[in-house]
C-alpha positions as CSV (number, residue, x, y, z in Angstrom):
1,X,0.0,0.0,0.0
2,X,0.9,3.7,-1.1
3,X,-0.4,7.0,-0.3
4,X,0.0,8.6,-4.2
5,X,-1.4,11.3,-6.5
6,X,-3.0,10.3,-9.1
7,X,-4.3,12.2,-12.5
8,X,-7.8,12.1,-13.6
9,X,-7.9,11.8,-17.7
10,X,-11.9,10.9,-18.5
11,X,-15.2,11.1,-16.4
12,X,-17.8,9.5,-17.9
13,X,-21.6,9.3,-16.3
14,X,-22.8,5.2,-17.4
15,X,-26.2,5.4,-15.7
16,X,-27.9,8.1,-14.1
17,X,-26.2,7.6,-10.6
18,X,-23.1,5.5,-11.7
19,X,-20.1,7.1,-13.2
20,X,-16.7,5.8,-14.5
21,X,-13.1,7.4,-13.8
22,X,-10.0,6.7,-15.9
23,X,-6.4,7.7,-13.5
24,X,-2.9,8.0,-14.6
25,X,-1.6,5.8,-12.2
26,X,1.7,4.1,-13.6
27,X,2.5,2.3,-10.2
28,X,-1.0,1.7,-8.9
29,X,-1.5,-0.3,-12.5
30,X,1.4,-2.3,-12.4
31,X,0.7,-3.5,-8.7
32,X,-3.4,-3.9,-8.5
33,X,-4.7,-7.2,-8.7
34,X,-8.1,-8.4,-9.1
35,X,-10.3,-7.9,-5.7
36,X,-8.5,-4.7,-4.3
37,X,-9.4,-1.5,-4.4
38,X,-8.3,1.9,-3.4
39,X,-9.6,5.0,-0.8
40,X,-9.8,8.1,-1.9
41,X,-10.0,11.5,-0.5
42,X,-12.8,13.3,-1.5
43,X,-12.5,17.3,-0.6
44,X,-12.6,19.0,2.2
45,X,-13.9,19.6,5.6
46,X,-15.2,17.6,8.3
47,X,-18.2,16.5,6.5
48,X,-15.9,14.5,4.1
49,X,-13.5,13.6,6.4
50,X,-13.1,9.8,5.6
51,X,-11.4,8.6,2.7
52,X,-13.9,6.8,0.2
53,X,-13.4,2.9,-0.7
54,X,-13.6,2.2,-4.6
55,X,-12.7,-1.3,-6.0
56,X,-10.6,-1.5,-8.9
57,X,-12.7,-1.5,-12.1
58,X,-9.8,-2.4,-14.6
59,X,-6.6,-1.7,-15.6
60,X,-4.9,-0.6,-18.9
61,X,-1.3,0.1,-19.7
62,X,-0.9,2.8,-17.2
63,X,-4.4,3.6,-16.3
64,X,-6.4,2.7,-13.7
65,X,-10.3,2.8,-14.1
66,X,-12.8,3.1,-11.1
67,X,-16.4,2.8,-11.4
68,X,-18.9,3.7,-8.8
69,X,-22.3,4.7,-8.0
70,X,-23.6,8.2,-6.0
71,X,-24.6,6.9,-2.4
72,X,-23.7,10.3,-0.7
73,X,-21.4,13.4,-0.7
74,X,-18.1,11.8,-0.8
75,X,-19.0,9.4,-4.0
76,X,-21.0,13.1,-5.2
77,X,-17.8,14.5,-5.2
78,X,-15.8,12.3,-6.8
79,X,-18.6,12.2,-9.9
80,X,-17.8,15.9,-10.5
81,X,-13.7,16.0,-10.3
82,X,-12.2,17.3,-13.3
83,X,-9.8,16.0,-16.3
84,X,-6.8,16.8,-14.8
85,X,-7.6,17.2,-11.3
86,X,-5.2,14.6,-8.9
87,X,-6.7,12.5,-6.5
88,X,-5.5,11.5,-3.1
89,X,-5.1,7.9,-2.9
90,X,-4.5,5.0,-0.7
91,X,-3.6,1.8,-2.7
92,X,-3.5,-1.3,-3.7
93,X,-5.6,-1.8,-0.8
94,X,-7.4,-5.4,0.2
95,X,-6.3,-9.0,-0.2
96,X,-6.1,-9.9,-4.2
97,X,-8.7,-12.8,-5.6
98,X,-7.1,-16.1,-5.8
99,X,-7.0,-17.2,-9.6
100,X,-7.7,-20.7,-10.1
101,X,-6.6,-22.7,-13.6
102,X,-8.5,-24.9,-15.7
103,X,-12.4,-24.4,-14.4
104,X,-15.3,-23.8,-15.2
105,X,-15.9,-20.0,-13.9
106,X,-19.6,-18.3,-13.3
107,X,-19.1,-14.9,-12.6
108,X,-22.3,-12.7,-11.6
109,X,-22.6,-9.0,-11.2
110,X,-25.5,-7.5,-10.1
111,X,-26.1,-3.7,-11.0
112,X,-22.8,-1.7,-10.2
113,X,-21.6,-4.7,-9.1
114,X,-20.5,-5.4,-12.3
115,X,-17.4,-3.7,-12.1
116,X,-14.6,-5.2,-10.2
117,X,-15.7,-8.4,-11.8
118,X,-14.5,-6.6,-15.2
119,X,-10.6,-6.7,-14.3
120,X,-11.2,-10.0,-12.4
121,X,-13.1,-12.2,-15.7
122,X,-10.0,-10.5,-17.9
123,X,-7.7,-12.1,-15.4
124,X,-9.5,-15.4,-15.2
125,X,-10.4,-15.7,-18.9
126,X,-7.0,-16.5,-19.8
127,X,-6.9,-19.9,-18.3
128,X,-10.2,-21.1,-17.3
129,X,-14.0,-21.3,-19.1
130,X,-15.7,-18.4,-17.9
131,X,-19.4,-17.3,-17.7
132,X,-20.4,-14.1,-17.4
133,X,-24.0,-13.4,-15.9
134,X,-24.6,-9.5,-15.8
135,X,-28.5,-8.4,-13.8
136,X,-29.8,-5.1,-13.4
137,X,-33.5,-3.3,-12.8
138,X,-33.8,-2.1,-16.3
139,X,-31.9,-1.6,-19.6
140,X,-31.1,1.6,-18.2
141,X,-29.5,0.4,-15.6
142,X,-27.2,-2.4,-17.1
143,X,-23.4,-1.5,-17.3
144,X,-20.0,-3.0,-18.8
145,X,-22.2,-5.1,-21.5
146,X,-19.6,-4.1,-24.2
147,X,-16.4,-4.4,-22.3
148,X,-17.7,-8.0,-21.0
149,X,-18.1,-9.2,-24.9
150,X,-14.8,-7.8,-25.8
151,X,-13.2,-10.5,-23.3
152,X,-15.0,-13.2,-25.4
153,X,-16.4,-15.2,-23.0
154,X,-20.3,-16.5,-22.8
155,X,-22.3,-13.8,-21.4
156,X,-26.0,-14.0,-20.4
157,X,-28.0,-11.0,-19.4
158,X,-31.0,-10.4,-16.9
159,X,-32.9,-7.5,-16.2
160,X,-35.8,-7.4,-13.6
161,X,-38.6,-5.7,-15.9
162,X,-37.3,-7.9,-18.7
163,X,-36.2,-4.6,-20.8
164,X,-32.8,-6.5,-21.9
165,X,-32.6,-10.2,-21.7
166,X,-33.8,-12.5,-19.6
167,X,-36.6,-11.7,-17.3
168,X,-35.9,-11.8,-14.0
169,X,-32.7,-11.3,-11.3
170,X,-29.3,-12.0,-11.8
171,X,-29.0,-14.5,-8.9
172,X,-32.3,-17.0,-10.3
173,X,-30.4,-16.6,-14.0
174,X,-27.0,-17.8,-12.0
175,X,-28.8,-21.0,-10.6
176,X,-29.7,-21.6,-14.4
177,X,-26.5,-21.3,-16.1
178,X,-24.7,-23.4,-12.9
179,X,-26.3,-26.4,-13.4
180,X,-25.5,-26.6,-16.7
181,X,-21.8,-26.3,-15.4
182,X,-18.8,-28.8,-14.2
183,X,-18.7,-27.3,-10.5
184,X,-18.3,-24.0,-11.4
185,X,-16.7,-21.8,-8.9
186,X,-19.0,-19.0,-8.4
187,X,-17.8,-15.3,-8.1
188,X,-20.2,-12.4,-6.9
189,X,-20.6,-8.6,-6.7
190,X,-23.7,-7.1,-6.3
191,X,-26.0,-5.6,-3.6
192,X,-26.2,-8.0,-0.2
193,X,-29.9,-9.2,-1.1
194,X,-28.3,-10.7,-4.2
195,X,-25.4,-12.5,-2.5
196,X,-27.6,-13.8,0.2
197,X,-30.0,-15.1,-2.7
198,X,-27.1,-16.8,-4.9
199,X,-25.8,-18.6,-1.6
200,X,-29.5,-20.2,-1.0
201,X,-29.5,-21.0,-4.7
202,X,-26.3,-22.8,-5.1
203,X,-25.9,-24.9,-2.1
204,X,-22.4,-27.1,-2.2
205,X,-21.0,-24.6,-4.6
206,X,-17.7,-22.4,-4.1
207,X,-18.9,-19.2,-3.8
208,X,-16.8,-16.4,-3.4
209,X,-18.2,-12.7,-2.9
210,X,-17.3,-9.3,-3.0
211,X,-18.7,-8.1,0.2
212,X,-19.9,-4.2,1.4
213,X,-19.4,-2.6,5.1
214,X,-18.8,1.1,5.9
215,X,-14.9,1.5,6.0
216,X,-13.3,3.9,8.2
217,X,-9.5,3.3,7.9
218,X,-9.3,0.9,5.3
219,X,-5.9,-0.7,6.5
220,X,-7.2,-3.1,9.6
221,X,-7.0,-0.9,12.5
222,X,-10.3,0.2,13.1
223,X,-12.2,-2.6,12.8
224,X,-15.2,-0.6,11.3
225,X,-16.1,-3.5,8.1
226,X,-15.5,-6.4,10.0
227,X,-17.7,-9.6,8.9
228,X,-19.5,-12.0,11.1
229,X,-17.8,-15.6,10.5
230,X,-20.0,-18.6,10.8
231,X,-17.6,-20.7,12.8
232,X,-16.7,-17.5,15.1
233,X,-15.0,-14.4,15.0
234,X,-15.0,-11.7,12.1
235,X,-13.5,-11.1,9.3
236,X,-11.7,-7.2,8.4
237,X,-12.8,-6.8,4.8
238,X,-10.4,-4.2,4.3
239,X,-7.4,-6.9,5.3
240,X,-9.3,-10.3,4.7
241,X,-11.2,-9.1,1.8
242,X,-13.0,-7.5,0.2
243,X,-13.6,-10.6,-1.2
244,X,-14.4,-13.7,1.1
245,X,-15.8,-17.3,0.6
246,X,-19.5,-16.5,1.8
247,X,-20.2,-19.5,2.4
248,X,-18.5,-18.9,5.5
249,X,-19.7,-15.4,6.7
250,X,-22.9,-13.8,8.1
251,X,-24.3,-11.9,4.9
């Protein structure tokens, strides 16, 4: 981890509430693996005096993308900074996703959950059979379609009002395209009704989430995002995770 400045070089709004940030970040790309993520500062004053937690969207070259939807001032900031303007970072933050080899992969992504699951299916594409499931409420609402396809792997899409795809949530289209796999090893992002829904679905399966807690350090110290472990104990998501096996936590 690194405190370091990093250059803003496109802002682009995907959805209403959910924008997508392009950095300059020559050592923060060479170093960030899939499943970490960074903490930003966002302006000034007391009322934005916590850094903000955003995973790591992809990486290109030297660029660093982050993706992220408007939940309050911080995250309203960010969606306004500037081309050109340098952001305050703490990074590679979290512990990275351990890539497996030769299996079959079903990753889901629910809404802007989509988008640490981009740089982790480029990662796991390149040496195991990966399917993509991508949910959202609406058409409107579905992200990352575009940059999923150009990874070439078998995508299926679900939208709740059936606008785009098929009809219904992310998590009942995951049961359907598991069974029709060879023990796939599940990977999740997406809101904690969704993750608690794909765990029901998929009993026996290895399931393996990226899970959501306010963050106040984002190092370990403060003990702000820990996780409820079945077997006892808790779990930092900020050192342990982000991503954990949920089969094994308290969702």
């Amino acid at each position: 981890m690194k405190q370091l400045t990093a250059t803003v070089t496109d802002v682009q709004r995907l959805t209403k509430d959910i924008f997508s940030i392009w950095l300059n970040a020559a050592e923060l790309a060479q170093t960030a693996k899939p499943g970490q993520f960074v903490n930003i500062r966002v302006g000034e004053g007391e009322e934005l005096l916590l850094r903000r937690p955003v995973s790591i969207a992809d990486v290109f070259g030297q660029k660093v993308r982050l993706i992220f939807r408007i939940v309050g001032k911080g995250t309203a900031w960010l969606s306004q900074v500037p081309k050109g303007c340098g952001l305050d970072l703490l990074g590679p933050l979290g512990r990275p996703v351990r890539i497996p080899k030769g299996r079959d992969i079903l990753v889901c992504g629910g809404g802007v959950g989509a988008a640490p699951l981009l740089f982790l299916t480029r990662r796991l594409a390149r040496q195991n059979r990966v399917y993509v499931v991508l949910g959202a409420k609406s058409r409107k609402e579905m992200i990352l379609v575009r940059e999923f396809k150009r990874l070439r792997v078998k995508g299926y899409i679900a939208t709740n009002d059936g606008s785009l795809g098929w009809k219904g949530t992310a998590s009942e289209l995951a049961e359907l395209v598991a069974n029709e796999l060879n023990r796939p090893i599940v990977y999740a992002c997406g809101p904690r009704p969704m993750l608690q829904d794909i765990v029901a679905r998929l009993p026996g399966h290895e399931i393996w989430g990226f899970a959501e807690e306010r963050m106040g350090c984002g190092t370990g110290i403060c003990h702000c995002c820990a996780l409820a472990r079945k077997d006892g104990g808790y779990i930092r998501l900020c050192r342990d995770g982000p991503v954990v096996l949920l089969n094994g936590v308290r969702l």
